[in-house]
N, C-alpha and C positions, 0 to 999 in steps of 0.2 A: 567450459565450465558452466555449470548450472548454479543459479542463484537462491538462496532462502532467505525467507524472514526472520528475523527472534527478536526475544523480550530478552533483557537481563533486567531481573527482580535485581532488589534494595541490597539482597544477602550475595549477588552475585551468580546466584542460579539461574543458566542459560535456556533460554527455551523458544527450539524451531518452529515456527510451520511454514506451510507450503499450503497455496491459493489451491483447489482442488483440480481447476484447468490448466494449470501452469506448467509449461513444457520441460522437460528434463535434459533436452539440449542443449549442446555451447550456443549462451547470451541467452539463454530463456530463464525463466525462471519467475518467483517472487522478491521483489524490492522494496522492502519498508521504505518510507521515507516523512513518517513524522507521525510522531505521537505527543498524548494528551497527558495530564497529570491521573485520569482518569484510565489509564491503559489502553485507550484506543489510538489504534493504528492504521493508518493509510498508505498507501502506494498504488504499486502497478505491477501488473505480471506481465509474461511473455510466454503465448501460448505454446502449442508444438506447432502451429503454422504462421510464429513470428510476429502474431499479432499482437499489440498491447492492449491492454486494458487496466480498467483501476479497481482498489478493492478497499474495501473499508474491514477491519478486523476489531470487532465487541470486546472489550474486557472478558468476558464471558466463553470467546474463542468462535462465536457466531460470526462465518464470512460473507459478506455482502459484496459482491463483483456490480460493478457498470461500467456502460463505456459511455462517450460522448455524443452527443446529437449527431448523424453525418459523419461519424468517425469510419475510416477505410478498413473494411476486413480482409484487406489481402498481406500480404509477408510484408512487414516494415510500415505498416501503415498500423492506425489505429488510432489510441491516445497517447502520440509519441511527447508531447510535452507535459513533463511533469512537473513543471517551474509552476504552475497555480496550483494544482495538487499539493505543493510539498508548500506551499503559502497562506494553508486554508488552515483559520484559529479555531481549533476543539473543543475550548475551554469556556464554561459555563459564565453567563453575567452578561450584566451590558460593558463593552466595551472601554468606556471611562475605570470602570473599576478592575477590569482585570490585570493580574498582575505580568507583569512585563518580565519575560525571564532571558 
């Protein structure tokens, strides 16, 4: 199984994409993993040689791919932990004032 990303808008209308590198084999793919109030989206792909990496996706549908300093480009290596990735706040302001959801 191959994986994708999508939005569902407010009205319920679903909407894919797919990281431009991101492999089309079982466990490859695009993995959303945390958006903003703002529509932006982050995660990690899996390329076709297993490797992960992270992607940042614009409201606007503009995708930004990077990987991590010293990150391993061989099969199963890469930016396998997404627990700070899916930690990282999007959301405009200082801190004190954002709101908590």
């Amino acid at each position: 199984m191959c994986f994708h990303g999508f939005l569902r808008a407010a009205d319920g209308v679903i909407t894919t994409f797919d990281v431009p590198d991101a492999g089309t084999g079982p466990g490859q793919g695009t993995r959303a993993a945390n958006i903003n109030p703002s529509e932006a989206i982050a995660g990690r792909y899996i390329d076709s040689s297993d490797v992960s990496h992270d992607f940042l996706c614009a409201p606007n549908g503009t995708i930004t791919t990077f990987d991590a300093p010293g990150a391993g480009t061989g099969p199963g290596q890469g930016n396998l932990d997404t627990a700070e990735l899916e930690n990282i706040d999007f959301r405009p302001g200082p801190i004190e004032e954002r709101p908590h959801y």
